[in-house]
N, C-alpha and C positions, 0 to 999 in steps of 0.2 A: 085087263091088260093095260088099259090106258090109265088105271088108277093107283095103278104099280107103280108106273112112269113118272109119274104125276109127285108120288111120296118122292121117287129116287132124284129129282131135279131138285126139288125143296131142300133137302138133305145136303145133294149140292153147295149149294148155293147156301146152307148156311155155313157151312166147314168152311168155304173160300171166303164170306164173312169173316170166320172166327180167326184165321190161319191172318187176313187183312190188318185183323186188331192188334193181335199179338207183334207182329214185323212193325207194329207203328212204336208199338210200346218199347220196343228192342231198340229201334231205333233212336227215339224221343229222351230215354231215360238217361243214356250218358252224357247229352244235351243239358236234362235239365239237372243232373248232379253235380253239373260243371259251374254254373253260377252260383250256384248255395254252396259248393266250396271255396270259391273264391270271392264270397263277399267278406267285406270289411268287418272284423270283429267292434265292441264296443269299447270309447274308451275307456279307461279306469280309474275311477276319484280316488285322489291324493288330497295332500295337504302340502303346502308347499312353502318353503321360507325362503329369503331373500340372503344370500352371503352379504354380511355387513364390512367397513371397514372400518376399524379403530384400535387403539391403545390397549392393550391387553395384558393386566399386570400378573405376572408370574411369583407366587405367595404358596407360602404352607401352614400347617396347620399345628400348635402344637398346646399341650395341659399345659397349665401357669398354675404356680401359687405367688397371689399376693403379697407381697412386703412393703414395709416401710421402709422408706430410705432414711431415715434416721431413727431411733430409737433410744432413750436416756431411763437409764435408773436413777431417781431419786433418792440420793443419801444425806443424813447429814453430816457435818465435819468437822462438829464438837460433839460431846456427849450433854446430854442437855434433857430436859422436858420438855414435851410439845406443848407451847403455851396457848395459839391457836389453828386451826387448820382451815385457813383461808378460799381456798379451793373444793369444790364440789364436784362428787364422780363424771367422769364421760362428759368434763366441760372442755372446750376448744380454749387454751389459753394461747397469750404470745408471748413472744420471747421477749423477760423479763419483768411479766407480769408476778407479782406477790402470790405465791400460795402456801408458804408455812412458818410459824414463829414460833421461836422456840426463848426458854426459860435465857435470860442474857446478864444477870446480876453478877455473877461470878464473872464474867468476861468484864462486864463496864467496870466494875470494882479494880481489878486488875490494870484496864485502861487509865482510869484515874490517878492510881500510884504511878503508874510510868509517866505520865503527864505534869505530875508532884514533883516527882525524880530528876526531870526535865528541866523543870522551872526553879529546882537548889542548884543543881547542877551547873545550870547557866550565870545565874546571880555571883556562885563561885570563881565561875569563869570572868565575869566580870572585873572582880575582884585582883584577880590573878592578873590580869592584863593592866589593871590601874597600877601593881605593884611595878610588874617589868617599865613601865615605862619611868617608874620616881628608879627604879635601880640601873637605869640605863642612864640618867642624869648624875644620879651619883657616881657613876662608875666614871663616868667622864673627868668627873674633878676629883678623880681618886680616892673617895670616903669609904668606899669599899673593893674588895679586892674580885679579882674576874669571876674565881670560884662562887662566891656569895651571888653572881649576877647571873650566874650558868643555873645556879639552883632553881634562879627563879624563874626561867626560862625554861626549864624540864617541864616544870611543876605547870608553867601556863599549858605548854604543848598535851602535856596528857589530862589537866583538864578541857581541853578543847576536844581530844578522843571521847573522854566520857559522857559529854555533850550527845559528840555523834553518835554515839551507844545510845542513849538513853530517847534521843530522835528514832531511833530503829526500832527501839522496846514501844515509843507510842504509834507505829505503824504495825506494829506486831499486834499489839493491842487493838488496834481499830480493827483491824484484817480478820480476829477473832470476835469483834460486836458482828461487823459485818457478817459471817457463821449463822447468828443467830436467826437472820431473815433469810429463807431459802428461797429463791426465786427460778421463774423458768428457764430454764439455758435455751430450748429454741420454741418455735410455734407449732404444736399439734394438741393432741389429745390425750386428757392426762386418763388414764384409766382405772384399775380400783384403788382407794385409798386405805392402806393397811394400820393407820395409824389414829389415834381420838388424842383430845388434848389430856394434857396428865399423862401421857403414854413417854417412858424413858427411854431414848432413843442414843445410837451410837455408831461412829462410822463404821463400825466391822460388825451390825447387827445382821441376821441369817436373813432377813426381808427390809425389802425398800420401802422407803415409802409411798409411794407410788410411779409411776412411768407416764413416760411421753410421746407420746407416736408421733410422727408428722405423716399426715395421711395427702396433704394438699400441698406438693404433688404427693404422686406413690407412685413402687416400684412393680413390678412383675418381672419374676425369675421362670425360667421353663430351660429346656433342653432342645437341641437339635441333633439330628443324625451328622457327624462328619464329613455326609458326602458333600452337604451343604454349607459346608464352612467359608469353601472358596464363592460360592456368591455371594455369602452375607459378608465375606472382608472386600471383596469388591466393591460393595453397594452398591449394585445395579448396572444400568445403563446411564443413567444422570453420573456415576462415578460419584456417590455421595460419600462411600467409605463405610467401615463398619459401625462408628457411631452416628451417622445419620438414617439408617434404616429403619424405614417406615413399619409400624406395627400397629394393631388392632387389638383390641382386648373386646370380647366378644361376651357381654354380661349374661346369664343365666335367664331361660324366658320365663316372661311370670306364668304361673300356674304350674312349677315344674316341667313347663315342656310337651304337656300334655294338654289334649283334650281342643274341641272344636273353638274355645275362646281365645286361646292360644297365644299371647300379642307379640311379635314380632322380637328378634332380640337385640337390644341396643349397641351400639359401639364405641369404642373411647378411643380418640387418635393417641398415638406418642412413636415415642425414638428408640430405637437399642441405646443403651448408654455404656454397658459394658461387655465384654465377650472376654470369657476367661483364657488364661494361657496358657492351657495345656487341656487334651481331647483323655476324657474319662476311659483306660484301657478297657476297662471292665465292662462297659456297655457302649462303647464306640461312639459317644455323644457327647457336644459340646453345652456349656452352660453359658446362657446368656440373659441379661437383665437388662428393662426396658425402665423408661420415667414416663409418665404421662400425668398431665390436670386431673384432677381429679375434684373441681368443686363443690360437686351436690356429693361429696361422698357416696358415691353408688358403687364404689369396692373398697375393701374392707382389709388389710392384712391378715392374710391366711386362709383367704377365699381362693375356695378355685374357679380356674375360669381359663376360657378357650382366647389362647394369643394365634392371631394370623397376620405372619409376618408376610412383605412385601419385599420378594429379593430382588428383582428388574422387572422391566415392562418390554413387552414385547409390543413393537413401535410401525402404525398401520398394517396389522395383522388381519387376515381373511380370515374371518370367524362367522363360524354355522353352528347351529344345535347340535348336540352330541349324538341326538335320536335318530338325525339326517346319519349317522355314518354306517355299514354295513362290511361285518366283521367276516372274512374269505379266507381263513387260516392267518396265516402272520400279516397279510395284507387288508387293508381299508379301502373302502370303496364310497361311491356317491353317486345317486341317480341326478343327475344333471337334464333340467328342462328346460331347450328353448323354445323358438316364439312358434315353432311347427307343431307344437307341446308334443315331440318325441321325447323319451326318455333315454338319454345315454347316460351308460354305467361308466364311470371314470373313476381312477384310483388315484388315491391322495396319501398323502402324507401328515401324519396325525406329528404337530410342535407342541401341543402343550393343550392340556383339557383342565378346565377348571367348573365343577357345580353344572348348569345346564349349556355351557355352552365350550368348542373345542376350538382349538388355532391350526389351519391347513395350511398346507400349499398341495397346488393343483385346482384350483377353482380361483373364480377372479371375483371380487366383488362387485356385487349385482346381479350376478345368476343366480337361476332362482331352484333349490334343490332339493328333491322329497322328504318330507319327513315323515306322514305317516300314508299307510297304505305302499309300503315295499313289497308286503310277502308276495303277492302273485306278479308282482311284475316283472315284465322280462324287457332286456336291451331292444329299442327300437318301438317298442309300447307306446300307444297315446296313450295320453294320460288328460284327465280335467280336474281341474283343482274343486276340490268342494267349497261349497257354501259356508264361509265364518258365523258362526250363532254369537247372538248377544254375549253370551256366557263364556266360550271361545275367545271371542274378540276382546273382551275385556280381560280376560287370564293374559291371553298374548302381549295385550298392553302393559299391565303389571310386571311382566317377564322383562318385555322391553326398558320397563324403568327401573328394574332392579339392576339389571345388566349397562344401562348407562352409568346408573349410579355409581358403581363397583368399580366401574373403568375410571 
């Protein structure tokens, strides 16, 4: 009996035990799931850039072919023999330099006779005027009558014309020696030579004798879309007008463009010089032609090559990376960090985006605004900017000086 007792107390007393554990647990658990809910999340590494403020030129992009701004065929302007050919292929001559001589005996021959012609001609005339002056004496003292003094006063006056003639015939004469030596009419580069000496040449022959480029300067022709017509006749914000608009000619990289050695692609300053007057129906594009230096000859007439024109600049302009921006249907946005480093979502207005970098409004320069590390982030998020790596930091600086430069 007593060891019945004894089991049923034990028993007891561990139930009211286990029943103790249980109510603490009940109790303790909403407790402690209340702070592990409400602790602070971590925060989230970004990358982060600085809204800059500067000059931001607003430019397009369009295909160029090459041209020369002047160009001369080679002809000669007697018929004649190439006697010598002075000049050698793909040489840069200047204006007025000696490049072709041609057969000239038949023209000096010719010159010589008018110059013979000249000098009877004159002696006659001499002649003629010693007379009128003894028949203007006579006539005075009546030895001869008016008619006999009139004759010889015709006869002076139209040897005096045939004089003038025959001055015309030896300028006519020289004008055709001169033919014989063809010379440069301006400064560029003479290209192939179609012609050897001994070769009978003529001004209405089916090929020239060779051509002259001027390459220094040169031109570039390309097209624009007409939407752009009214800023390139504005020129700009400076108000430069349509013939001072700034252009680029963008040379071809070496290596084709390809590949890890890749080297950078050069650029050639110059001006619009022409812009034609009237917009092409058929393709709704304007033609315009630029001049620019061209003295190591690094483009060529009839190269193509990439013109990026400059139409205005947009003048202390708030400019962020284009990667900072985040696309919400037809609206733009921007995770904006300040010094609490929360992240507020702000929406902006996209002015103008060029290559890596856009022109807002809605952000001020000098806030600092995410660029990478958006996806998981939500409005009100801390955020810690990561760590710049050598590699990083040196790209960024690159960026930076490409992006000064451009401006």
């Amino acid at each position: 009996m007593k060891k019945s007792s004894l089991v049923l107390i034990l028993a007891a007393v561990a139930a009211a035990v286990a029943a103790g554990a249980w109510w603490r647990g009940q109790a303790a658990g909403p407790a402690a799931a209340e702070p592990a809910a409400s602790a602070p999340k971590p925060a989230q590494v970004v990358s982060l850039a600085t809204v800059q403020r500067r000059d931001m030129p607003v430019s397009v992009e369009a295909a160029g072919t090459v041209v020369p701004l002047n160009t001369v065929e080679l002809r000669p302007q007697i018929s004649s023999t190439v006697r010598q050919v002075v000049v050698k292929e793909g040489q840069m001559v200047r204006q007025g330099e000696l490049l072709f001589r041609f057969d000239d005996r038949t023209e000096q021959a010719n010159l010589d006779k008018a110059r013979a012609q000249l000098a009877r001609d004159q002696a006659t005339l001499a002649d003629l005027e010693r007379q009128w002056m003894r028949a203007q004496e006579l006539r005075a003292q009546n030895f001869i009558s008016q008619g006999a003094a009139d004759t010889v006063q015709a006869n002076l006056e139209a040897q005096r014309a045939a004089v003038v003639a025959d001055q015309a015939a030896v300028k006519a004469g020289e004008v055709a020696v001169s033919y014989a030596t063809l010379r440069a009419p301006l400064t560029g580069r003479i290209g192939l030579v179609n012609v050897y000496p001994g070769s009978l040449v003529s001004p209405t022959g089916a090929t020239a004798l060779a051509t002259i480029a001027q390459i220094d300067p040169i031109g570039v022709s390309f097209t624009l879309p007409e939407a752009q017509l009214g800023a390139l006749l504005r020129g700009g914000d400076e108000g430069r007008g349509a013939q001072g608009a700034k252009l680029q000619v963008l040379l071809p990289a070496a290596g084709g463009g390809r590949g890890p050695n890749t080297a950078p692609r050069e650029a050639l300053e110059g001006t619009v010089s022409v812009i034609d007057n009237a917009v092409d129906t058929a393709t709704g594009s304007i033609r315009v032609k630029g001049a620019l230096a061209n003295p190591k000859q690094l483009l060529w007439p009839g190269q193509y090559v990439t013109v990026k024109l400059t139409l205005r600049t947009i003048k202390d302009a708030a400019v962020l990376p284009v990667v900072a921006l985040v696309q919400r249907g037809q609206e733009r946005l921007v995770y904006v960090v300040g010094a609490d480093m929360a992240a507020e979502l702000r929406p902006v207005q996209l002015r103008y985006s060029s290559g890596e970098w856009a022109v807002v409004e809605g952000v001020q320069p000098g806030e600092r605004v995410v660029v990478e590390g958006k996806q998981n982030l939500r409005p009100g998020g801390l955020v810690r900017e990561a760590p710049a790596g050598p590699a990083k930091a040196a790209s960024g600086a690159a960026s930076a000086a490409a992006s000064g430069a451009s401006a």
